[in-house]
C-alpha positions in Angstrom: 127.0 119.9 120.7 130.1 118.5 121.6 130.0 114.5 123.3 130.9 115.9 126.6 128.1 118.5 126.7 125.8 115.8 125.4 126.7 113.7 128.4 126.4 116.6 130.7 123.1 117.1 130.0 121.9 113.3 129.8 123.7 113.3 133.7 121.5 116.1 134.7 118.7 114.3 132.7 119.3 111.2 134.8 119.2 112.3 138.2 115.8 112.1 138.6 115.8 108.5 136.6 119.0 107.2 139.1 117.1 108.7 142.2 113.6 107.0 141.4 115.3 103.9 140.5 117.5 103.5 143.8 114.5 104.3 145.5 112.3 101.3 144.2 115.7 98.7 144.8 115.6 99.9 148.2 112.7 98.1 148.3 113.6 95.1 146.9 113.9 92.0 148.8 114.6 88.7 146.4 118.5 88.3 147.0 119.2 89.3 143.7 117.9 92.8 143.8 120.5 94.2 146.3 123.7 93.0 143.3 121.7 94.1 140.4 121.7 98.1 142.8 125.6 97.4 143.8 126.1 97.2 140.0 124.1 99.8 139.0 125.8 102.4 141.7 128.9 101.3 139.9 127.7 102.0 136.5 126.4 105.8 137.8 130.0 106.2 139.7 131.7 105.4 136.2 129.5 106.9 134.4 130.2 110.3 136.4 133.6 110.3 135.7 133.3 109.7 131.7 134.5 106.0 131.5 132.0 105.2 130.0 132.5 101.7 128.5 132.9 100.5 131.9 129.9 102.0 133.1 128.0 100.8 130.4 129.4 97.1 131.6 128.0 97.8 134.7 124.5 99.3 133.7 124.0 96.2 131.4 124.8 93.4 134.1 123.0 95.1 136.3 119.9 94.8 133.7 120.8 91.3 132.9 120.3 90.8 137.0 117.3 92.7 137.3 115.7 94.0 134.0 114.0 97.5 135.2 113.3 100.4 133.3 115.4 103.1 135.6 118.5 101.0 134.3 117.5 100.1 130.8 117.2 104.4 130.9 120.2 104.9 132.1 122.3 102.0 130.0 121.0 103.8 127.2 122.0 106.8 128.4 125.6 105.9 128.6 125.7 104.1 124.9 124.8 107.6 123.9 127.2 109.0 125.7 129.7 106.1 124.7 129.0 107.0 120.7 127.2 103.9 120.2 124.2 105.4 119.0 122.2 102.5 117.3 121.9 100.9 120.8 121.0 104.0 122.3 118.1 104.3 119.9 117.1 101.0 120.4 117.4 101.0 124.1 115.6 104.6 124.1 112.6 103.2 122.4 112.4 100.1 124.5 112.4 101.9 127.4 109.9 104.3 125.8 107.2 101.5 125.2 108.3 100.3 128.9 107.6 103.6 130.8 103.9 103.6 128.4 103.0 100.2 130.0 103.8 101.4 133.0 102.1 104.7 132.9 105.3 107.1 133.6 104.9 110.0 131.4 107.9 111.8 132.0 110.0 108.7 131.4 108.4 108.0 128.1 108.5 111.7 127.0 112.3 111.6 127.9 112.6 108.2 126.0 111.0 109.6 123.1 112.7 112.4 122.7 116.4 111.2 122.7 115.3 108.1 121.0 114.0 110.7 117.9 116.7 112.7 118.2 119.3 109.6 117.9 117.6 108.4 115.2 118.6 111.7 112.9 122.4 110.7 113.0 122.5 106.9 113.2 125.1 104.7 111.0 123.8 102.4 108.7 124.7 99.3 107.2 123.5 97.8 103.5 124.7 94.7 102.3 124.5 93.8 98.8 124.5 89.8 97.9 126.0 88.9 94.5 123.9 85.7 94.7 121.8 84.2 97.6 122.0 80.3 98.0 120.1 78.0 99.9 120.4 78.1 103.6 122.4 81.9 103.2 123.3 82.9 106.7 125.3 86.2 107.7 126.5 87.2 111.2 127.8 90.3 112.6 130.4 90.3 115.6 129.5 86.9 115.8 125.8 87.9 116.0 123.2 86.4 113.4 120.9 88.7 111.3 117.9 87.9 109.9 117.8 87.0 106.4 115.4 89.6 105.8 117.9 92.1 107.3 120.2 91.5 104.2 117.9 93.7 101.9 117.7 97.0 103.7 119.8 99.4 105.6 120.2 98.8 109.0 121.5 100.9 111.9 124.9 99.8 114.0 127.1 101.4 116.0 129.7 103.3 114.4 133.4 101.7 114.5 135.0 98.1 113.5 132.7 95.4 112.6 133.6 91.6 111.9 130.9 90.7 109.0 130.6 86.7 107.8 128.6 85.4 105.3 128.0 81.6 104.9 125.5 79.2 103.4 125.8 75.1 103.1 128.5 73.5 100.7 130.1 77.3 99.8 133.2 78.9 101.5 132.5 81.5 103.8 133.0 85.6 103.1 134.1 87.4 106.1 135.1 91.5 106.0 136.3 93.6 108.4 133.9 96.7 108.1 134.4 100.1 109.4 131.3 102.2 109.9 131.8 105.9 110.3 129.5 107.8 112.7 126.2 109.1 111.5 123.9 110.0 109.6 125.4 107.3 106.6 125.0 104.6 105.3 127.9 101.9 104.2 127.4 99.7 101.0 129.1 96.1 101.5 129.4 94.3 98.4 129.5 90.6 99.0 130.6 88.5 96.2 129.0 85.3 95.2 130.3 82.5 97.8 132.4 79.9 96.2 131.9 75.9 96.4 133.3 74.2 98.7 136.1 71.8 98.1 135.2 68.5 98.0 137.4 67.0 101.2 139.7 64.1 100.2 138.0 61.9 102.6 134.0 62.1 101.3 132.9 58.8 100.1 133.4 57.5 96.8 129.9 58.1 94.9 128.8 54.3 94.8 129.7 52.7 91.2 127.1 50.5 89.5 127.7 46.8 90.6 129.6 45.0 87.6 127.9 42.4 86.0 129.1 39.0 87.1 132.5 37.3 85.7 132.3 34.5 83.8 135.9 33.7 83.7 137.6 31.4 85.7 139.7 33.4 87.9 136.5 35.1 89.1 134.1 32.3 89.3 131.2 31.3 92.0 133.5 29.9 94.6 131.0 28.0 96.6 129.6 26.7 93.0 133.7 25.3 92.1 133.7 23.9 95.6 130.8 21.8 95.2 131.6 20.8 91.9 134.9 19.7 92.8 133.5 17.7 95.9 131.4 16.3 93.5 133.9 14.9 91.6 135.5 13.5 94.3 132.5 11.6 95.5 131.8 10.6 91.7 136.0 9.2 91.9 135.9 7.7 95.0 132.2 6.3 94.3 133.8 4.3 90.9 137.1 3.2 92.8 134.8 1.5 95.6 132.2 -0.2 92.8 135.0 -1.7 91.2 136.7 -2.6 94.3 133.7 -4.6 95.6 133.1 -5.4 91.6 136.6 -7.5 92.3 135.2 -8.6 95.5 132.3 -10.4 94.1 133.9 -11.9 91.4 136.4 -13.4 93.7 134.1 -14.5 96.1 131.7 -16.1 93.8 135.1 -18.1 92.2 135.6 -19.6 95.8 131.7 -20.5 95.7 131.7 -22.2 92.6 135.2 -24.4 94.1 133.2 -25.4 97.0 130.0 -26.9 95.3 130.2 -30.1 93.4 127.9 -32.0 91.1 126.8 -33.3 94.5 125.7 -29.9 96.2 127.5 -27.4 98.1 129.3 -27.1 101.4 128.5 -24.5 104.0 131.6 -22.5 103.2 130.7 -22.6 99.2 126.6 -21.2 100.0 128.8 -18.4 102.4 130.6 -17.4 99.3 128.0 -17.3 97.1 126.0 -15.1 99.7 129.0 -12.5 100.0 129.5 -12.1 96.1 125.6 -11.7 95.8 126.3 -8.7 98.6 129.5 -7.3 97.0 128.1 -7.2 93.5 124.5 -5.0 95.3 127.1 -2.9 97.0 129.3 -2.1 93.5 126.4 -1.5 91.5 125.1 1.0 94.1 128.7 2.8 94.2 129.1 3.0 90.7 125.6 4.5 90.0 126.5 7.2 93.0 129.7 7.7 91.7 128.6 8.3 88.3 125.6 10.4 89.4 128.4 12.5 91.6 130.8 13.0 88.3 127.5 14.5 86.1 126.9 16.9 88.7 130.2 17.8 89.5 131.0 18.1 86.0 127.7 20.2 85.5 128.6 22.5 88.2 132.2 23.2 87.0 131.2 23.7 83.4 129.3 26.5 83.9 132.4 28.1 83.4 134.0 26.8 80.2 137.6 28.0 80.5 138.1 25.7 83.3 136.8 22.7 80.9 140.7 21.7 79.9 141.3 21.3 83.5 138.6 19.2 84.6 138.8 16.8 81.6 142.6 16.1 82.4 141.5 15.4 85.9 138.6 12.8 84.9 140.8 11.6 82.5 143.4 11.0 85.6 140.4 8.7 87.0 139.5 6.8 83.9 136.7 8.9 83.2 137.1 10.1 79.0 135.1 13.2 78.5 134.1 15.7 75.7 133.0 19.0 74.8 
């Protein structure tokens, strides 16, 4: 039977289904029951006149509007008609469970029949996956199938498919396919998926932290600044104890001017008073700055390439050191 004789008789076929459907959106009141009709008299004008993609448009927006099984009937019929015979089928026996809910026999006997009858010359699909990695996804005209769909043969309407294969970290597979009418099956081989590139941009994998430098160009910096203030204090701390170390033996030279066998004058007990405070104030300095040159020196030693450096410097101050 050729595709025109097939339609004539699914238009025939229809009549009744088109009639009893206009009929119930007659009585329709919600505001979107009078486009979902509009759309569905343009699908049955098209339809008429064999342009049949375009009807189909129409039958399908006008189910999308207002899902009802006189449409769902007659969108199916049209896919037939169209060559797309896997959605016929599938439409067919959705509207065939449909018209068994609702208790209309002679829908569901129609359903049935051009639903079995479709299902005798459907295309089929079989994909064959070279390997199946984690998180495997495949789509077809942008559609996704279920994983469990990649095993088995499944119908599709014959003509040019767009099949992709993905999963994570792998470069896609993508095919053109072309599936001849039915009854067949097509094999797909798809290969193994190939790793991704790594992108230039990903972060470095983190190195193990290197152990820490014991060289002088890579020493403790806060531990070299204290040990150099250190020294500094320790420096400055000798300079002032034998500053006032002078002081007080000056001062307790002018004491000893000013007192006579006799006693001492007032000036001569003020001198003596002043060397006693000089000579408290050096000792104190001295032990300070001593204290401050071990611990700078301590600090700065833990790094013994920098030893020639520091003994010059103490040296600079009068201090003689060895190691």
């Amino acid at each position: 039977m050729t595709s025109f004789a097939r339609a004539s008789d699914l238009l025939g076929a229809l009549a009744v289904v088109a009639a009893t459907a206009s009929a119930a959106t007659a009585r329709a009141q919600a505001p979107d029951k009078p486009l979902a009709e509009t759309l569905f008299r343009e699908g049955r004008a098209l339809f008429e006149k064999g342009d049949y993609e375009a009807a189909c448009a129409k039958f399908a927006a006008s189910e999308r509007v207002e899902a009802k099984l006189g449409t769902l009937l007659n969108l199916a019929a049209c896919h037939e008609a169209a060559g797309r015979t896997a959605s016929a089928w599938a439409e067919f026996t959705e509207a065939a469970t449909a018209a068994a809910r609702q208790h209309q026999s002679d829908r569901e006997s129609f359903a049935r029949d051009r639903a079995s009858a479709l299902e005798q010359r459907l295309s089929r699909v079989h994909l064959s996956i070279a390997s199946h990695d984690e998180g495997l996804r495949a789509a077809l005209d942008g559609a996704p199938l279920e994983v469990e769909a990649l095993g088995i043969a499944f119908p599709v309407d014959p003509g040019s498919h767009t099949l992709v294969v993905s999963a994570p970290g792998r470069i896609s597979w993508s095919a053109q396919v072309a599936v001849p009418p039915g009854p067949s099956t097509l094999e797909v081989a798809v290969p193994a998926l190939d790793p991704a590139p790594v992108s230039a941009d990903a972060p470095a994998a983190a190195s193990s932290p290197s152990p820490p430098a014991t060289d002088a160009t890579t020493a403790d910096p806060t531990r070299m600044t204290l040990g150099w203030i250190a020294i500094g204090v320790g420096v400055a701390g000798l300079a002032a104890g034998s500053y006032f170390g002078v002081e007080a033996f000056a001062k307790k030279s002018d004491g000893n001017g000013a007192c006579r066998a006799g006693g001492c004058t007032q000036q001569g007990l003020d001198d003596f008073s002043a060397a006693t405070t000089d000579a408290n104030v050096s000792t104190a300095a001295f032990a300070v700055g001593l204290v401050a040159l071990a611990a700078g020196t301590y600090l700065l030693l833990v790094h013994p390439s920098t030893s020639p450096r520091i003994a010059s410097s103490l040296r600079r101050v009068g201090v003689e050191v060895s190691w």
